[in-house]
N, C-alpha and C positions, 0 to 999 in steps of 0.2 A: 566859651563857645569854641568849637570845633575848628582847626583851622585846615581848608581842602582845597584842592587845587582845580580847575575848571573842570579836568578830568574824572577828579573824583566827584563834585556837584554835579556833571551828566549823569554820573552811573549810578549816584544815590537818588537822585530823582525818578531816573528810569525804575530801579532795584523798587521803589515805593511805591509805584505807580503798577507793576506789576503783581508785587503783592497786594494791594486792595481789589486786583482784581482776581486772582486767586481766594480772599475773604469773601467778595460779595460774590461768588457765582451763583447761578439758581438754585443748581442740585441742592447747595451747601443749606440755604434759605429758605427754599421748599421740604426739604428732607427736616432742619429744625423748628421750623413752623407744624408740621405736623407731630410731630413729636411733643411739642408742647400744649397742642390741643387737638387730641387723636380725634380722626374719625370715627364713630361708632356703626357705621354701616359695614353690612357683611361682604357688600356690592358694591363697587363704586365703577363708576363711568370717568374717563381722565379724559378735556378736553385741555391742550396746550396752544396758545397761539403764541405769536410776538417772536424776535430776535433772537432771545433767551428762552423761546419753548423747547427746544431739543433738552437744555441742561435742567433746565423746570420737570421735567416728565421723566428726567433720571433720578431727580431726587422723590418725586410722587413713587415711582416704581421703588425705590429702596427703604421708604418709610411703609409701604404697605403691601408689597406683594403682590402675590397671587388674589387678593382684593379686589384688584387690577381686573374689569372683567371687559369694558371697552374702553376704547382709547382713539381720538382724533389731536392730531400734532398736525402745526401748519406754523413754519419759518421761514426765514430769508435763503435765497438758494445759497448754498454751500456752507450750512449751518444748522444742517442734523447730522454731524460728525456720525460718532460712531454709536447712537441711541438705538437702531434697530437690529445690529449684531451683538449688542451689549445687551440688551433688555427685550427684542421681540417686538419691539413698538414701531408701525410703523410710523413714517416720517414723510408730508407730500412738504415740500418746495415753492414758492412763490415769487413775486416781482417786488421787490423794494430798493431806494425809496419810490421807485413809480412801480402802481400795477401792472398787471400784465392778466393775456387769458387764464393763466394758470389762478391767479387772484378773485375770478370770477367762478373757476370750477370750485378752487376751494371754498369760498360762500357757498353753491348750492350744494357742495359735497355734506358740509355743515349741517346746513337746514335738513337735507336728507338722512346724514348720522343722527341729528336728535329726533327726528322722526320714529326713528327707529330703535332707541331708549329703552329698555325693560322697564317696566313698570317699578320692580324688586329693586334698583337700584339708584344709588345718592351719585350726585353729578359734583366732581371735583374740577374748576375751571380753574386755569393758570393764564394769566395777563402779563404779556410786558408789551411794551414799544414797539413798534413797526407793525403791528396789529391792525391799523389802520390801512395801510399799503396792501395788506399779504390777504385778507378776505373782503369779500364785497361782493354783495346780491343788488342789480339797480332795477329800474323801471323798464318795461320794453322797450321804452321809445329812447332811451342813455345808452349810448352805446363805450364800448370799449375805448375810443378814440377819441370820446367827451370826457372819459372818467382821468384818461393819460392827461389828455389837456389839464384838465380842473386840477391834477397834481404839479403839475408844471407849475404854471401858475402860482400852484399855494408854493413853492417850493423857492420861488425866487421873489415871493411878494413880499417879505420882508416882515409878514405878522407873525405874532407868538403864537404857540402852540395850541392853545386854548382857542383861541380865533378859529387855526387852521382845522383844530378838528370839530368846531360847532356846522363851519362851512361842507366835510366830509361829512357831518350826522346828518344833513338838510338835505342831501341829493341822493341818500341812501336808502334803500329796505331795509337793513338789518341794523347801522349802527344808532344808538342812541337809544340801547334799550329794547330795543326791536327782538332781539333772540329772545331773552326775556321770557315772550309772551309763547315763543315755542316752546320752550319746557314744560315736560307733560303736569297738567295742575297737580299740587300735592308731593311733587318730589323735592327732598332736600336737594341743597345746592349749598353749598363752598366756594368760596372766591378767595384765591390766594395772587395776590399783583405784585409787580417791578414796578414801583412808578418813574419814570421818563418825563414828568412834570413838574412845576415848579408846585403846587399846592398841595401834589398828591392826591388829587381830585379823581376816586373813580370812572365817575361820567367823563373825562378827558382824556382818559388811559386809553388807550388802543380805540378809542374812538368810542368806548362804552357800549361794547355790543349786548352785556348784560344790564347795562347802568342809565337807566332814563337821565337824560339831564335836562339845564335849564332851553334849552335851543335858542336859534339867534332871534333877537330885537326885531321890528321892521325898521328900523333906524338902522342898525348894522347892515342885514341884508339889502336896504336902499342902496347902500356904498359899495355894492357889488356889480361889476360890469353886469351888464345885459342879457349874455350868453348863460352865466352863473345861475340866475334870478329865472333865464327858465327850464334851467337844470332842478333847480328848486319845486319850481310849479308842478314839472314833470313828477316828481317822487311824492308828492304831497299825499296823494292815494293811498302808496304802498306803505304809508305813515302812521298810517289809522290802525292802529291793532286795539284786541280785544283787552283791558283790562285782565290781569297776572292775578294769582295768588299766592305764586311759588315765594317761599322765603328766605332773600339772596342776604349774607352776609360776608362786605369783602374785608379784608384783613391787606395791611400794608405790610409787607416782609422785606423791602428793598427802597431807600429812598436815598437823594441825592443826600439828603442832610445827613443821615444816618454813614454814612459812606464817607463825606467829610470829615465826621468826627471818627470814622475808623482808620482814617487816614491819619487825621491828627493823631491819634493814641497810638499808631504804628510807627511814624514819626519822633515821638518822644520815650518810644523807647529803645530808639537809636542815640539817642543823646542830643539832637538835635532840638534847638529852641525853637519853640512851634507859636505860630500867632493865626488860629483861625478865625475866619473873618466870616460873619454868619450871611450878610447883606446877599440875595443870591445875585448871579451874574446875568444881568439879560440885555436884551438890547440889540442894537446894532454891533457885530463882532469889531469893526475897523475901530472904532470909537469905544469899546473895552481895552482893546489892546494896547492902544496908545493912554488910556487912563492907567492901566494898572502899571504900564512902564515909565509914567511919570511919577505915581504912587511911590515906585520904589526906590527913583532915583534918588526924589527931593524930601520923604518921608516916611517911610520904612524904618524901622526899629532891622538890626541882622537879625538872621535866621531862616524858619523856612514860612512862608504866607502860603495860607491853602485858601481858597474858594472853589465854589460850585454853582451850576446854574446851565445855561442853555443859552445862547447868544443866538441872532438872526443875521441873514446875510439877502442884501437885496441883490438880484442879479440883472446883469447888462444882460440884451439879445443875445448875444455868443460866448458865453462864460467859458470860461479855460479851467484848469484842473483843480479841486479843494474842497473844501468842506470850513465851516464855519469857525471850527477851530484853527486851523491853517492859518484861516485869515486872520483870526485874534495874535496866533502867535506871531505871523510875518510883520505885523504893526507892530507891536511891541518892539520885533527884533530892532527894526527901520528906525525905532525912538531912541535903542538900547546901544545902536551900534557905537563902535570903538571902548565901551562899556569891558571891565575887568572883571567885576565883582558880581554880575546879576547873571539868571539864570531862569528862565522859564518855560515849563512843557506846559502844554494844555491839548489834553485828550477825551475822548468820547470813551465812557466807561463800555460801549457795546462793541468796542474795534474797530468801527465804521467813522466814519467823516464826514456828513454831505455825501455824493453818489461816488465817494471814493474808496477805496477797500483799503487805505489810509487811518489811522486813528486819531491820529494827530501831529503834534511837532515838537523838538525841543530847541529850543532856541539860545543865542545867548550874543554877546556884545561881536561876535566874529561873525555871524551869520549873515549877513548883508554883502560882506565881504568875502566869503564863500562864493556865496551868491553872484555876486559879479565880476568873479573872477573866469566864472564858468559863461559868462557873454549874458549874464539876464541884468533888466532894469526892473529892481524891489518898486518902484510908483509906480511903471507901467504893468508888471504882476498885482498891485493892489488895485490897480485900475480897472484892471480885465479881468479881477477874481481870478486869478491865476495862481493863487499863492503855492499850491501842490508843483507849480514846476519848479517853482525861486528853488524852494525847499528843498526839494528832491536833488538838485543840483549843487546846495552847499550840505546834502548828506543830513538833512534834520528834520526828516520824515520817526513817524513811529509807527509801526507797522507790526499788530498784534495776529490779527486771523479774528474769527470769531472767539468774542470772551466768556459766552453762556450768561452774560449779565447786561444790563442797561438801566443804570440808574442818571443818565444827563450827561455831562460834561464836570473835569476836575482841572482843576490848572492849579500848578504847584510853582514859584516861583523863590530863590535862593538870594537870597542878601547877603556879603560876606559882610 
């Protein structure tokens, strides 16, 4: 095994971390997905949504051209880099992780783009993550300040994703299948997705604006406050759509697990001894952190541990700065401290954190002590969900930009 010094275990983790993110970007995944199974339409219509639609619609536009005949893209603000002076496409903007008006024009902008479909051509749809946030068509009676609330809410309620977005399909016009039934009958359709879930479940992916799912229980929905349930009631109407005939098939191009194991192979051929751990990561984030930093103290094999997955973070009234990763890492650190030998970053594969523009952290047995040299208390930052300040203050933020990709969260951690 390798022998590195704290300094070189930051840079190689970082140095790995950015190269998978460089491997999985859209364009890269889209542009080889289509190449491996060309489109045969002479026409194609490119619809992008999600985090990674800007870099998804670069790589659609360099696998097919002038094919290209319409084009709807709809991202997180400040994450259509340079796709409309690169390629002519444009690019609108939205609100995430909470909506915003712009999230409601894009829904009916939507509905109105496929309106408007030629007949002559095949519909290429591009799915990742935040697809949920970034379009949305409601009921008349749901207003914009019911849809922010109900995000709130989901955002600090502490359920997995799969929950949170059965809750978003149930109060919506379009999600869960809903577009779907706009597609003019008889026109192919393509679905190429990032999945941002743990099962890779289409109908979960950006809230399944294409992808009917199973929708919630009345056992589940019972367990939803009052307010939610007639949030519910309200869309139940706009629910009803006409049986489809259109025939969707989606294809998974981007997945946490896939991404892990690119990691790991990136990994060993640095020479590093690699032990990837398939179990995914979910949960409460404080309560990963403090597991995997006890993992490693008392039983870790050396080398490098990769896992993947998506952690949840319940939030107090008045949450202070981070994102769920943060907090996985700040815990670990808190367990790790005075710690020589361990090392661990855990970041969101999309650059983002929680509602932070943060991606993550790296941490390691000094970080605490960073941290409270600069006047913060790590239990009262874990307390208040504050971990983005501890962080930022002993310098062990990660801060990408937007990555063009979103497949979940990575956390890489070093045993000497």
């Amino acid at each position: 095994m390798q022998t590195l010094t704290s300094a070189d275990i930051r840079k190689r983790l970082l140095q790995l971390y950015q190269q998978l993110l460089e491997a999985i970007r859209g364009d890269r995944l889209v542009a080889q997905a289509l190449k491996d199974r060309p489109l045969q339409a002479d026409k194609i219509a490119l619809l992008a949504t999600g985090k990674a639609a800007a870099s998804m619609a670069q790589g659609a536009k360099q696998a097919l051209g002038e094919r290209l005949v319409q084009t709807q893209v709809i991202t997180k603000t400040d994450h259509c880099g340079m796709l409309e002076k690169e390629t002519g496409i444009t690019c609108i903007e939205a609100g995430h992780p909470l909506p915003d008006q712009r999230s409601l024009e894009a829904g009916q902008g939507l509905l109105d783009w496929l309106s408007r479909l030629s007949a002559d051509v095949s519909l290429l749809v591009l799915t990742s993550g935040g697809t949920s946030a970034l379009v949305e068509c409601l009921p008349a009676t749901t207003s914009l300040e019911d849809l922010v609330r109900l995000n709130q809410w989901l955002l600090g309620s502490g359920l997995d994703i799969q929950a949170v977005n059965r809750i978003r399909q149930s109060v919506s016009c379009i999600k869960g299948g809903g577009l779907l039934a706009r597609v003019p009958a008889g026109m192919r359709l393509a679905h190429l997705i990032l999945s941002d879930v743990p099962d890779d479940d289409p109908a979960v992916i950006g809230s399944g604006l294409f992808v009917p799912g199973d929708g919630m229980s009345e056992q589940e929905a019972a367990r939803l406050p009052d307010w939610i349930q007639s949030l519910q009631r309200a869309a139940a109407p706009c629910r009803e759509w006409p049986e489809n005939t259109v025939r969707l098939h989606s294809q998974i191009i981007g997945s946490n697990r896939l991404a892990c194991q690119q990691l790991a192979d990136l990994a060993a051929e640095t020479g590093l001894e690699v032990h990837l751990h398939a179990e995914p990561l979910a949960g409460d984030a404080g309560l990963q952190g403090q597991r995997l930093a006890g993992y490693l103290q008392q039983r870790a094999a050396g080398g490098l541990h990769i896992w993947g997955g998506e952690t949840t973070v319940v939030l107090p009234e008045n949450p202070g700065r981070g994102g769920r990763n943060q907090h996985l890492a700040l815990a670990a650190a808190q367990q790790l401290a005075g710690s020589v030998d361990m090392t661990l970053l855990a970041a969101g594969t999309d650059g983002s954190d929680g509602p932070t523009s943060d991606a993550g952290a790296l941490v390691d047995g000094a970080t605490v002590r960073r941290g409270e040299e600069q006047g913060f208390d790590v239990q009262r930052a874990l307390q208040q969900r504050d971990a983005g300040s501890f962080l930022e203050a002993a310098g062990d933020l990660i801060d990408t930009g937007a990555t063009g990709t979103n497949v979940m969260d990575i956390v890489l951690a070093y045993k000497a």
